[in-house]
C-alpha positions as CSV (number, residue, x, y, z in Angstrom):
1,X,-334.7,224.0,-41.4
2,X,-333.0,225.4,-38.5
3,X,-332.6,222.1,-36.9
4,X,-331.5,220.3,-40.2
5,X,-328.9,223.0,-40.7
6,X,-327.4,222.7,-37.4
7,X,-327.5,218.6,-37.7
8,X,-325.6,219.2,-40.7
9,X,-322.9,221.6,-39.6
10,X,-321.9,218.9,-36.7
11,X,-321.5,215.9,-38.8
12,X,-319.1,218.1,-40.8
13,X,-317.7,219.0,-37.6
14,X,-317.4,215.4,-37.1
15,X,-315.6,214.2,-39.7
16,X,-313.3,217.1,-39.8
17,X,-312.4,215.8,-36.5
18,X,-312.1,212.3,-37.0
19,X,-310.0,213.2,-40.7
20,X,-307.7,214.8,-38.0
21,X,-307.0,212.5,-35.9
22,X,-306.9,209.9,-38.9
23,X,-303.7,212.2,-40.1
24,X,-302.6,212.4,-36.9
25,X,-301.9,208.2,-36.0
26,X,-300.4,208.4,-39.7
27,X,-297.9,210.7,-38.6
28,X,-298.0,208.9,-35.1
29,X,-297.1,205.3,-37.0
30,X,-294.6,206.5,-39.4
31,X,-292.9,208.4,-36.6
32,X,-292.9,205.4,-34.7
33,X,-291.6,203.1,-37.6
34,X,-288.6,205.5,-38.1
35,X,-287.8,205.1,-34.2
36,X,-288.6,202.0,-33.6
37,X,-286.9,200.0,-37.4
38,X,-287.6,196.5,-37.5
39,X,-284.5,194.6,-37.8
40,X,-283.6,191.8,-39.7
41,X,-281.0,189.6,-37.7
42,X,-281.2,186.1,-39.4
43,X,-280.8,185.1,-42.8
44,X,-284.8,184.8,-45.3
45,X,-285.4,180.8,-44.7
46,X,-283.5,180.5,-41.3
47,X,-285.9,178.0,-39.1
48,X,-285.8,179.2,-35.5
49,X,-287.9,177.4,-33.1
50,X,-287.4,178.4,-28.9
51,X,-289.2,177.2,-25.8
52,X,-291.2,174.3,-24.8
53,X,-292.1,173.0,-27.8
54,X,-288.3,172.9,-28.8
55,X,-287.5,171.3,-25.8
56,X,-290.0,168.4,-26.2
57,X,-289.3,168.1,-29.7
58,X,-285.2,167.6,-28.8
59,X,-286.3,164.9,-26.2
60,X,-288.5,163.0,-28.8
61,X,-285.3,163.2,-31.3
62,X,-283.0,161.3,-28.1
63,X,-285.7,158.8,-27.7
64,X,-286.0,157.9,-31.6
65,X,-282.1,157.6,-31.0
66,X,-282.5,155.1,-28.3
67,X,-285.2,152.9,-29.7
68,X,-282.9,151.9,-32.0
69,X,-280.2,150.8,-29.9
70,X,-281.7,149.9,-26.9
71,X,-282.7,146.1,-28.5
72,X,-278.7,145.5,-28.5
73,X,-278.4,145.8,-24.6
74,X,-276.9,142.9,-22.4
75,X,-276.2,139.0,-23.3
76,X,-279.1,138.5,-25.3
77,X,-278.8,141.8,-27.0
78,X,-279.8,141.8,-31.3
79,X,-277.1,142.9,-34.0
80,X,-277.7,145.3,-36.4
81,X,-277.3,145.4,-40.3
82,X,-276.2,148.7,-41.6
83,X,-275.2,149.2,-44.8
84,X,-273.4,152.3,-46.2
85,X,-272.5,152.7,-50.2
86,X,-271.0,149.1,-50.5
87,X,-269.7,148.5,-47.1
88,X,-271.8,145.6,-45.2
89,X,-271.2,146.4,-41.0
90,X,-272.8,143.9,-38.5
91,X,-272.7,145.0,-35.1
92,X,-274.1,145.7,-31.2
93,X,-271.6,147.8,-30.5
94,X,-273.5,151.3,-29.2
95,X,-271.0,153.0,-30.6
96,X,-270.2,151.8,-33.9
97,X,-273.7,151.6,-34.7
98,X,-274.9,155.4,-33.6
99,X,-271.9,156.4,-35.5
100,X,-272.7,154.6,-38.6
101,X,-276.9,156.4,-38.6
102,X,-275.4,159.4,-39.7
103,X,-277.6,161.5,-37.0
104,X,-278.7,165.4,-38.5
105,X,-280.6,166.2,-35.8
106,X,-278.3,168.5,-33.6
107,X,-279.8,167.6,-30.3
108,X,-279.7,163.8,-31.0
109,X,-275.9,164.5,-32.0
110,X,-275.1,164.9,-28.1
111,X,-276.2,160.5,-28.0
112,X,-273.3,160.4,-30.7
113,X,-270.8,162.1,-28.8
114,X,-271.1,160.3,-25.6
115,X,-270.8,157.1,-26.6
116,X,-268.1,158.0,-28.4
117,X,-267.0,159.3,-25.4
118,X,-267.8,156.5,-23.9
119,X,-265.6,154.4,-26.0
120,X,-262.9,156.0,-26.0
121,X,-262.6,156.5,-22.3
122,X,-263.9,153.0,-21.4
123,X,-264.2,150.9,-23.9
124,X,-267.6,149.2,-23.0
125,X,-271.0,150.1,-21.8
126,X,-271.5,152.7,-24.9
127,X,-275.1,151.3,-25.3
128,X,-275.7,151.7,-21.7
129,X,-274.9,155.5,-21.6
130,X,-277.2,156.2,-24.6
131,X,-280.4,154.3,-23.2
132,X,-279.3,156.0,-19.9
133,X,-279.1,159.3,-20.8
134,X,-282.3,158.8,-23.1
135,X,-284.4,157.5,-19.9
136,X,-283.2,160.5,-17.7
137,X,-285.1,162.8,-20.5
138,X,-287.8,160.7,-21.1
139,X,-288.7,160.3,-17.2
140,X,-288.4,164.7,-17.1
141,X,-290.3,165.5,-20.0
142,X,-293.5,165.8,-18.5
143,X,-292.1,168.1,-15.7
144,X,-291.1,170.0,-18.8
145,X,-294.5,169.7,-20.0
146,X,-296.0,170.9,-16.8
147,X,-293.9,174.1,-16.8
148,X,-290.9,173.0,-14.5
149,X,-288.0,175.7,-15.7
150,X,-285.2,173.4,-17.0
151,X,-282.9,175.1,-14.5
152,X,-284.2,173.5,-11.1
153,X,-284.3,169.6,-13.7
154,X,-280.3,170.2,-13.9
155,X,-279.9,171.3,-10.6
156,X,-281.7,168.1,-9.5
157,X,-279.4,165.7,-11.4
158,X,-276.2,167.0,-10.8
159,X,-277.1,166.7,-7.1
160,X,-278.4,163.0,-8.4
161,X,-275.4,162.2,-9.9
162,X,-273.0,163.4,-7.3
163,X,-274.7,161.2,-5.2
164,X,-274.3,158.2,-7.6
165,X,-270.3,158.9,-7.7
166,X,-270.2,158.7,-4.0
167,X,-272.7,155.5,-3.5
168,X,-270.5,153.9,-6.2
169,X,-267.0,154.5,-4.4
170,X,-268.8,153.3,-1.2
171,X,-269.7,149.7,-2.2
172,X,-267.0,149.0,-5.2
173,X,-264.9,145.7,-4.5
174,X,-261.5,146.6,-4.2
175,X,-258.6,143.9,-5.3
176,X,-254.5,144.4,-4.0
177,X,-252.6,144.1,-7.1
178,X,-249.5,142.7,-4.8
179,X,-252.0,139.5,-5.5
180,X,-251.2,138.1,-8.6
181,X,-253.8,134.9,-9.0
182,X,-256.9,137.1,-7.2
183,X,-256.0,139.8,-9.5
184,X,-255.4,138.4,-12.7
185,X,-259.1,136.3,-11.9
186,X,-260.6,139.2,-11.2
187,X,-259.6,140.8,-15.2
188,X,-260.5,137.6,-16.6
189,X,-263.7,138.1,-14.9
190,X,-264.1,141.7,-16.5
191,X,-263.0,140.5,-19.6
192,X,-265.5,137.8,-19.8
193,X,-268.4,140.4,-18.8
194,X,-267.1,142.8,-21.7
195,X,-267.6,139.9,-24.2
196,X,-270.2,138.6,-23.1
197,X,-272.7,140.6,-25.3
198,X,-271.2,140.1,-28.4
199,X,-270.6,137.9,-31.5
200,X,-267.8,136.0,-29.7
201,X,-269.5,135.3,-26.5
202,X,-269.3,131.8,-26.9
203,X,-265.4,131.7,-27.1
204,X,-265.2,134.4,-24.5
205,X,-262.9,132.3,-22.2
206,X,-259.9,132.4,-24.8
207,X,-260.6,135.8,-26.1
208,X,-260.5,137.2,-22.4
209,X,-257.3,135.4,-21.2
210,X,-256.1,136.7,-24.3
211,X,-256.8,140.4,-23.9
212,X,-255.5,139.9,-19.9
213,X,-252.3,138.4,-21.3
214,X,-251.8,140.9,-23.9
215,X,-252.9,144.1,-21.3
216,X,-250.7,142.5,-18.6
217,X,-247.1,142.0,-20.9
218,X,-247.7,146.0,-21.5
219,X,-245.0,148.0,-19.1
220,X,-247.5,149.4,-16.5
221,X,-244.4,151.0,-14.9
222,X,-244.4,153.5,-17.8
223,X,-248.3,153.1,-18.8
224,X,-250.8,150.7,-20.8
225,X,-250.5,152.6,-23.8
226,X,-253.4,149.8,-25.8
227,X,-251.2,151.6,-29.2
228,X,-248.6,148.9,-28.4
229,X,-251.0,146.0,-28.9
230,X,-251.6,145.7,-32.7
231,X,-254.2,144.1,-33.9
232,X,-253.8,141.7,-37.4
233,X,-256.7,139.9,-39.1
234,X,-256.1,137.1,-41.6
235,X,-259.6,135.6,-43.2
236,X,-260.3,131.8,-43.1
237,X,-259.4,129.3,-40.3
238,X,-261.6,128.7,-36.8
239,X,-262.0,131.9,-34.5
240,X,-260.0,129.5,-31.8
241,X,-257.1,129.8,-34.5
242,X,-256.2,132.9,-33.7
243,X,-253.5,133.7,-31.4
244,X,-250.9,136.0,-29.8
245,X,-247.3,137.1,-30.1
246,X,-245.2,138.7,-27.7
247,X,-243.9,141.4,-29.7
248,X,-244.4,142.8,-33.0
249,X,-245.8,141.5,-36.1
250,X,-247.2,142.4,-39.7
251,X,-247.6,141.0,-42.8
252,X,-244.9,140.2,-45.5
253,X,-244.6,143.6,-47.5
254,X,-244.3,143.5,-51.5
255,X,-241.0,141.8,-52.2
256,X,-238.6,141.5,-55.3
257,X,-237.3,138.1,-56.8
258,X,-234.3,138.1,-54.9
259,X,-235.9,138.5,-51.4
260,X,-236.6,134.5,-51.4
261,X,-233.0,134.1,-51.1
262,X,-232.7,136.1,-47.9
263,X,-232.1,134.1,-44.8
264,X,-235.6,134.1,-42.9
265,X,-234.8,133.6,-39.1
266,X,-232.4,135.6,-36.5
267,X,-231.3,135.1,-32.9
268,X,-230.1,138.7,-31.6
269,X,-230.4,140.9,-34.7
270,X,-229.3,144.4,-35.0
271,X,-231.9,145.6,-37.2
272,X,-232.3,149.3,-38.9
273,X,-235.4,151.1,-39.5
274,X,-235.5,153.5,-42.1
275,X,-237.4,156.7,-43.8
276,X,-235.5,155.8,-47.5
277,X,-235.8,155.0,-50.7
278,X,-233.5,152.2,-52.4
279,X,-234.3,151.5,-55.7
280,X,-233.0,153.3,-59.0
281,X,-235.8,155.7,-59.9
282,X,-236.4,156.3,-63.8
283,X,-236.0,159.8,-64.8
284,X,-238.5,161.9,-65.0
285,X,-240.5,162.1,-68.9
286,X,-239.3,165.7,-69.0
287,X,-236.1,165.4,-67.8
288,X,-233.1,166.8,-70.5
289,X,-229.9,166.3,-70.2
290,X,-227.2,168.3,-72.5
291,X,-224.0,166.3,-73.3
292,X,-221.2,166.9,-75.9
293,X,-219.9,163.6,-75.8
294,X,-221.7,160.2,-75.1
295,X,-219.2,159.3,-72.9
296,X,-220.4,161.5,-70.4
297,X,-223.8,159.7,-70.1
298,X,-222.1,156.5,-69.0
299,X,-220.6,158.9,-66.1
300,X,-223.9,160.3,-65.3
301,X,-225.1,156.5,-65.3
302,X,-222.4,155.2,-63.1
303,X,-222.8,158.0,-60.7
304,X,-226.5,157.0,-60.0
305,X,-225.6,153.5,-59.0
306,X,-222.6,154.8,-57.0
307,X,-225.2,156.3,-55.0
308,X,-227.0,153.4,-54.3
309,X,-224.5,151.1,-53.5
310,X,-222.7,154.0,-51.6
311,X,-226.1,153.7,-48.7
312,X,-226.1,149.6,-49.4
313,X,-222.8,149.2,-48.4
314,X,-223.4,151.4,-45.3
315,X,-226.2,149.7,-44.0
316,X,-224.1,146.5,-44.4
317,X,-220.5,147.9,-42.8
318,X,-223.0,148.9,-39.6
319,X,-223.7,145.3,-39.0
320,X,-227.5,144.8,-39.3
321,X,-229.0,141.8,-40.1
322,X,-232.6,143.1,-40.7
323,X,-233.4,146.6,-42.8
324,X,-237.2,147.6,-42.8
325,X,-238.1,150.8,-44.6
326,X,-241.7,153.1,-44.9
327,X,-240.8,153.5,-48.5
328,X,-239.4,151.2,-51.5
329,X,-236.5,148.5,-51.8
330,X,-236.1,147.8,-55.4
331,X,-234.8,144.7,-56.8
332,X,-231.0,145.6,-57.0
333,X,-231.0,146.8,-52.9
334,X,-233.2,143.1,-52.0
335,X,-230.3,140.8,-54.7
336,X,-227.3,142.6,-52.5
337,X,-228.9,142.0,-48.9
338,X,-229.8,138.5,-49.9
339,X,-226.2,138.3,-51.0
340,X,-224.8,138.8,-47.7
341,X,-227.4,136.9,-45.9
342,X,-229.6,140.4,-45.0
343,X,-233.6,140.7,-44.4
344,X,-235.0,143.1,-46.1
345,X,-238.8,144.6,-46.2
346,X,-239.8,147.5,-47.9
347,X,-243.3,149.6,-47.7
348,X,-243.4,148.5,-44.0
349,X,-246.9,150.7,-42.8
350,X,-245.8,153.6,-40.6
351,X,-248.1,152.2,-37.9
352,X,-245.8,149.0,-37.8
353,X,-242.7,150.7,-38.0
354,X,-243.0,153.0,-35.2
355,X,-244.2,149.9,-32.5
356,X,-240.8,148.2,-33.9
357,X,-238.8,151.1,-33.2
358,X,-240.4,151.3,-29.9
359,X,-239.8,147.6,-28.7
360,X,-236.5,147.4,-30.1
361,X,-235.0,150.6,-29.1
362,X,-234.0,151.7,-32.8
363,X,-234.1,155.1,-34.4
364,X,-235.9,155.4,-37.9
365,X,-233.3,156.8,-40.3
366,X,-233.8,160.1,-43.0
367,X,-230.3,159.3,-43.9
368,X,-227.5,156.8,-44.2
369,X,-224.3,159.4,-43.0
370,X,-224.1,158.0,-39.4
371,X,-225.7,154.4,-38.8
372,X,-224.2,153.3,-35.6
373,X,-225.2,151.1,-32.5
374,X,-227.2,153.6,-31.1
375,X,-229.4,154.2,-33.7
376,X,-229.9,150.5,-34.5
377,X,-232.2,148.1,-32.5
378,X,-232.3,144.8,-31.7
379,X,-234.4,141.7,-30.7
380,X,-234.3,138.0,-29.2
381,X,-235.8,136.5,-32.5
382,X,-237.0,136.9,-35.6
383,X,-238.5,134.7,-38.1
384,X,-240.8,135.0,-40.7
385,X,-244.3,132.6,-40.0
386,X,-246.5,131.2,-42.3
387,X,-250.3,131.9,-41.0
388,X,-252.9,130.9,-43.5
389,X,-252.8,132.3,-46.6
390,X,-250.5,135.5,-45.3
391,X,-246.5,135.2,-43.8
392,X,-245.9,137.3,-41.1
393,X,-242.6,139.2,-40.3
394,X,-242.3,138.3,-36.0
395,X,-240.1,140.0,-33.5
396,X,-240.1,138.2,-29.8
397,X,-237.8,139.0,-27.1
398,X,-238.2,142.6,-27.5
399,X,-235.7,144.3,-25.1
400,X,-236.9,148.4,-24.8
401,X,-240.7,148.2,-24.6
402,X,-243.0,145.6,-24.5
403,X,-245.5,145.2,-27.2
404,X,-247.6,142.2,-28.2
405,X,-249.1,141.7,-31.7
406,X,-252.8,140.0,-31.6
407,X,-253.2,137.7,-35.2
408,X,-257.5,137.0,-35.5
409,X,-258.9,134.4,-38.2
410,X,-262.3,134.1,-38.9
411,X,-264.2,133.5,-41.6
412,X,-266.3,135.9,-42.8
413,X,-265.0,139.3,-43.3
414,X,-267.9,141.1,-41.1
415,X,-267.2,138.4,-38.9
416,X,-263.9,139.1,-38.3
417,X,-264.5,143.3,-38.1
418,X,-267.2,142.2,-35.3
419,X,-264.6,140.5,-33.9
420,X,-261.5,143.1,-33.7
421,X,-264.3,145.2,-32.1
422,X,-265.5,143.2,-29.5
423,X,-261.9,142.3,-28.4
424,X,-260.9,146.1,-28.8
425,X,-263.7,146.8,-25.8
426,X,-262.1,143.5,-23.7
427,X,-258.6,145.2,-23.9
428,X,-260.1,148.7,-22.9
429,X,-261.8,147.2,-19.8
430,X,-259.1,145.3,-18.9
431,X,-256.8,148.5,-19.2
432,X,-259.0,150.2,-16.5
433,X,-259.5,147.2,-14.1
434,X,-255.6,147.3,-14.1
435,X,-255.5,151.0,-13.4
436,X,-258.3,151.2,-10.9
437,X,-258.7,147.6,-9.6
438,X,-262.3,148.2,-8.2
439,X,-265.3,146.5,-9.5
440,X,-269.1,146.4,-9.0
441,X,-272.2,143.4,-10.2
442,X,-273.1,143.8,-13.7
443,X,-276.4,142.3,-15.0
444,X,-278.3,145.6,-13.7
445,X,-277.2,145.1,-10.1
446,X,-274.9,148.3,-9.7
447,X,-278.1,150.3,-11.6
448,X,-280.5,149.0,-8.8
449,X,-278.7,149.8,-5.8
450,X,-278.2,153.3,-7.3
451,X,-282.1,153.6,-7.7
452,X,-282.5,152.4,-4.6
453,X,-280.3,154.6,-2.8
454,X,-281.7,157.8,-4.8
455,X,-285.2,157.0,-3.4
456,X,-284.2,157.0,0.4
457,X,-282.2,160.2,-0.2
458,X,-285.1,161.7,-1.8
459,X,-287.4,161.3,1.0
460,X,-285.4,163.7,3.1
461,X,-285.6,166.4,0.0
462,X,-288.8,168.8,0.9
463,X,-288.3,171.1,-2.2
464,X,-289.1,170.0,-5.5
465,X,-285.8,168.5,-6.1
466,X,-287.3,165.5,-4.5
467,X,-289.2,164.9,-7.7
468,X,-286.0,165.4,-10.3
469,X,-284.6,163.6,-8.0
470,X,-286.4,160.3,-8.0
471,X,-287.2,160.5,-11.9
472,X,-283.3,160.2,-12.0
473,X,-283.9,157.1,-10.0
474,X,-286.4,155.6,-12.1
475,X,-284.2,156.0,-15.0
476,X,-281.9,153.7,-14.1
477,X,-284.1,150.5,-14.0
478,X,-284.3,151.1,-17.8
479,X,-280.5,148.8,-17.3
480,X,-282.3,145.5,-15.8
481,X,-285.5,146.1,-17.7
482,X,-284.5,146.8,-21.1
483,X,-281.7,143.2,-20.3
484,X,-284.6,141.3,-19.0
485,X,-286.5,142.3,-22.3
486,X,-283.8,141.6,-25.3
487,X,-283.7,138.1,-23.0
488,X,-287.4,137.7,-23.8
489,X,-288.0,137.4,-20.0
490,X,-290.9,139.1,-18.5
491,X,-288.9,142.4,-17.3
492,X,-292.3,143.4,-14.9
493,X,-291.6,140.4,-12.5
494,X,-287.8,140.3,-12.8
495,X,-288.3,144.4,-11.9
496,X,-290.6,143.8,-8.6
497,X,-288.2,141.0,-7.9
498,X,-284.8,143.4,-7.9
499,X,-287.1,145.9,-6.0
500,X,-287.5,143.4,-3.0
501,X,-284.0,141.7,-2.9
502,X,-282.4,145.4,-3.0
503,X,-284.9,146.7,-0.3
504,X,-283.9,143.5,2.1
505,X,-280.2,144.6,1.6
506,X,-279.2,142.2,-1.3
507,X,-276.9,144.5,-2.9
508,X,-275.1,142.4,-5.9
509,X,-279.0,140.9,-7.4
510,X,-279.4,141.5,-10.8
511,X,-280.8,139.7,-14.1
512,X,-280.0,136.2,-14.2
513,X,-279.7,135.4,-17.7
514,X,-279.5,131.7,-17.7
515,X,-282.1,130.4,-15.5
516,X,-284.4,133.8,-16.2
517,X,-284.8,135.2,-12.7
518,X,-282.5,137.1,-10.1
519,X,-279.3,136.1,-8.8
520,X,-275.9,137.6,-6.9
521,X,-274.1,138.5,-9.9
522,X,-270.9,139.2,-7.4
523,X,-271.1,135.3,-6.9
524,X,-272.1,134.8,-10.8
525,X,-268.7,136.4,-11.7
526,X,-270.3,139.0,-13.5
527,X,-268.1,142.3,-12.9
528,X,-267.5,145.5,-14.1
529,X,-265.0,147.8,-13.3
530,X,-266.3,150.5,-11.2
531,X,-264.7,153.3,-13.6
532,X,-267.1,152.4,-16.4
533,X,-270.3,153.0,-14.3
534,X,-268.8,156.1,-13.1
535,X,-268.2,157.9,-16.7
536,X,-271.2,156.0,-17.6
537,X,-273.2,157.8,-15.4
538,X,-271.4,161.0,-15.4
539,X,-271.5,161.6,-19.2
540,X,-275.5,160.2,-19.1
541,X,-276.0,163.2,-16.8
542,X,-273.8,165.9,-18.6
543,X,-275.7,164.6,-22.1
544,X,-279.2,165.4,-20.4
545,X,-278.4,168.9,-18.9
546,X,-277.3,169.9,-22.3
547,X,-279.6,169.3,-23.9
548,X,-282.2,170.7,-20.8
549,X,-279.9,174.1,-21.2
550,X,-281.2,174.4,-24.9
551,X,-283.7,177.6,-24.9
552,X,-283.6,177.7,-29.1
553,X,-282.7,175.7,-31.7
554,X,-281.5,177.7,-34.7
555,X,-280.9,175.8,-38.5
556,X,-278.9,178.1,-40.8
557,X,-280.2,177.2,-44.3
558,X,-277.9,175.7,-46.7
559,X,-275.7,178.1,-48.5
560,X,-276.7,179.3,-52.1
561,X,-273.1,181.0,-53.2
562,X,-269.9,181.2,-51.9
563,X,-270.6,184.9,-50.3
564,X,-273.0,183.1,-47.9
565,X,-271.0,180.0,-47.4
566,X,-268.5,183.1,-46.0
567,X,-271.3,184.4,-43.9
568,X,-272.0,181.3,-42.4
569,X,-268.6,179.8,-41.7
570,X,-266.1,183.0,-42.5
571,X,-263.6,180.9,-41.0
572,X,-263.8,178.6,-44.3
């Protein structure tokens, strides 16, 4: 009895212990939660997602992004269909194609931007930087995998690319402008290279000479401002009927009855560019006039039209010949300028407008209070053409700036659009030849000598920058390859063929597209200017270490009332 009594008292000693401490972590806990408050930073539904598996998941995104433009690379590159709403767009523009997915993902966004950037800068080669900059992350991802901080990767390719910029200066092919024939061969060379991936690549020859011709008539004294070469497109006709002028021209605006009366051809104009309205406008279906006699309405009548004629006679007593004008020219203003043997055009786009008043030194007009010789401009000529179904309004022998006015036919209207685009990346290249005058081989040549040279420098590396450093080699055989492969060649033996002509010092090989091996595409005429592979290669780079620097992704979720649209964008 003893023993069971004593047994007993300890198990009560027991759990009055263990109730105890039980209290005890309660108060423990709750003390802790009051110090230590968990805190709510992001908005309930917010998807955060940080480290490795964020990282690869941004790099598959990229590559999705390039498999889908990568088929439209070099000569024998595919277009692609894209429809939007009711809009039909047939391309292999990198650019215009990327631009036209309609990318969400915010990491493959970056692709977007560069070969935007791309385009803007350059012109060309906006397929080029996307596969390029794709390859560089898709040669690092499984250093990523294997737990390689992203930090030493862009440390790696900036020294890579600075070493690209350098190998590049070293071996471009310099041309003296002082020699006209070498010079204007070599932009008809880049011009031809430009086009030769596109719709238009069969007529290449007489779209090139006409984007050299157009580029070249540009004052380069003052600078190639490409905003002085307008661009007209007229459906119907042959593609080889489309042609240049040597100054300004636009389409016949909406015209009155009268304006068939008006002479249609000038030699020396003054002409007068204006901001004004000169039609009689109706009054307004509110407007209230209070009279005592009806006499005084025929006043109020008679001083409107004084008005008018008051600015007709104006522009007439200051001695132009032609009168353009942004806004309206009713049917009164177009029977008095026919009357005295004027031109008239109304609703002239502002576009159009402003390159006139560039090349012929006039002044666009708010007002008719002081027209004078200074304000007024003048040309060599001026007639109006006929060209297909459309008459065009052409000023030649512009004295201030020079300006040229590209008309393209075609017959359908994709077609044409395809066309404007491919000869808007012709003039771009052309533009930075003239600038820079210093080429390098196209046709993946310039992409293997880089590789080449990244190699040998990476053998004297002993860190593990010499890793980084040859994936950023390997990258660029993705050029050759992915040409070799849209060709249909076997990309495997024109690769190991590249390999050995580089390695015995053949610095110009690249894909020979016509008789589907190598060949010195220096010899082939197949150029590029050496500025394109530079901001190529440059932006490639910058696109990839951006998108290595990402440590979290955060997606805000769409905003249910105004009060969080606030939160989310208080700017509005």
């Amino acid at each position: 009895a003893k023993q069971l009594s004593h047994r007993l008292s300890h198990i009560s000693e027991k759990r009055d212990r263990n109730q105890r401490r039980a209290s005890l972590s309660k108060d423990t806990y709750f003390m802790s939660h009051l110090l230590n408050p968990r805190i709510v930073l992001l908005k309930d539904g917010t998807d955060t997602s940080q480290g490795k598996g964020q990282l690869l998941s941004n790099i598959s995104a990229c590559s999705a992004v390039v498999d889908i433009v990568k088929t439209t690379l070099g000569p024998r590159g595919m277009d692609k269909l894209i429809q939007v709403g009711e809009k039909v767009t047939i391309s292999n523009d990198g650019a215009t194609v990327i631009s036209l997915l309609d990318i969400v993902h915010p990491a493959a966004g970056t692709l977007v931007d560069i070969a935007k950037s791309q385009d803007e800068m350059v012109g060309d080669g906006t397929t080029s930087v996307v596969v390029l900059a794709g390859e560089l992350l898709k040669n690092i991802k499984g250093f990523v995998e294997d737990g390689v901080h992203p930090q030493l990767i862009i440390k790696g390719f900036k020294k890579a690319c600075q070493l690209c910029m350098e190998k590049i200066d070293e071996i471009a092919i310099k041309v003296d402008r002082k020699e006209d024939e070498k010079f204007r061969e070599l932009l008809l060379r880049c011009g031809k290279t430009a086009l030769n991936s596109k719709l238009i690549a069969k007529q290449k020859d007489f779209f090139a000479g006409m984007a050299v011709e157009a580029v070249l008539h540009l004052d380069s004294e003052i600078s190639l401002d490409l905003g002085m070469v307008g661009i007209k497109k007229v459906p119907g006709g042959s593609t080889t009927d489309s042609f240049m002028v040597k100054g300004v021209a636009f389409k016949k605006t909406f015209s009155y009855a009268g304006f068939e009366q008006a002479p249609k051809a000038f030699k020396s104009p003054k002409i007068c560019l204006l901001n004004v309205e000169l039609e009689l406008k109706s009054e307004s279906s509110n407007a209230e006039i209070r009279i005592k006699d009806p006499k005084q309405y025929q006043s109020i009548v008679d001083a409107e039209w004084k008005i008018i004629y008051d600015k007709l006679e104006a522009i007439v007593a200051s001695g132009a010949k032609i009168v353009l004008s942004k806004l309206p020219i009713g049917d009164l203003a177009t029977q008095y300028f026919a009357d005295r043997e004027i031109f008239c055009a109304g609703r002239v786009e502002a576009k159009d407008l402003e390159r006139v008043a560039k090349a012929t030194g006039g002044v666009i007009q708010t007002s008719l209070g002081d027209l004078n010789d200074k304000v007024l401009g003048s040309c060599g000529s001026f007639e109006e053409r006929q060209v297909g179904s459309e008459r065009f309004n052409v000023f030649t022998g512009c004295p201030e700036t020079k300006t040229t006015t590209i008309v393209l036919r075609g017959g359908a209207e994709q077609f044409i659009a395809e066309t404007e685009r491919s000869l808007h990346d012709a003039l771009m290249i052309v533009k930075r030849t003239v600038e820079h005058s210093s080429v390098v081989g196209g046709g993946g040549a310039i992409e293997m000598e880089i590789s080449k040279h990244l190699r040998e420098y990476s053998e004297t590396v002993d860190t593990k920058q010499q890793l980084i450093i040859k994936a950023f080699a390997q990258a660029f055989e993705v050029i050759p390859r992915q040409i070799a492969d849209n060709a249909g060649f076997d990309s495997t033996d024109i690769l190991n063929d590249l390999r050995t002509a580089h390695h015995q010092g053949k610095t110009w090989y690249g894909v020979d597209i016509d008789n589907e091996g190598v060949c010195d595409t220096m010899k082939s005429f197949v150029w590029e200017p050496a500025h394109n592979k530079r901001n190529s290669i440059a932006a490639a780079c910058e696109a990839a270490c951006m998108i290595l620097s990402v440590d979290e992704t955060i997606k805000n979720p769409k905003a249910g009332n105004i009060d969080d649209e606030r939160r989310i964008n208080p700017r509005g």
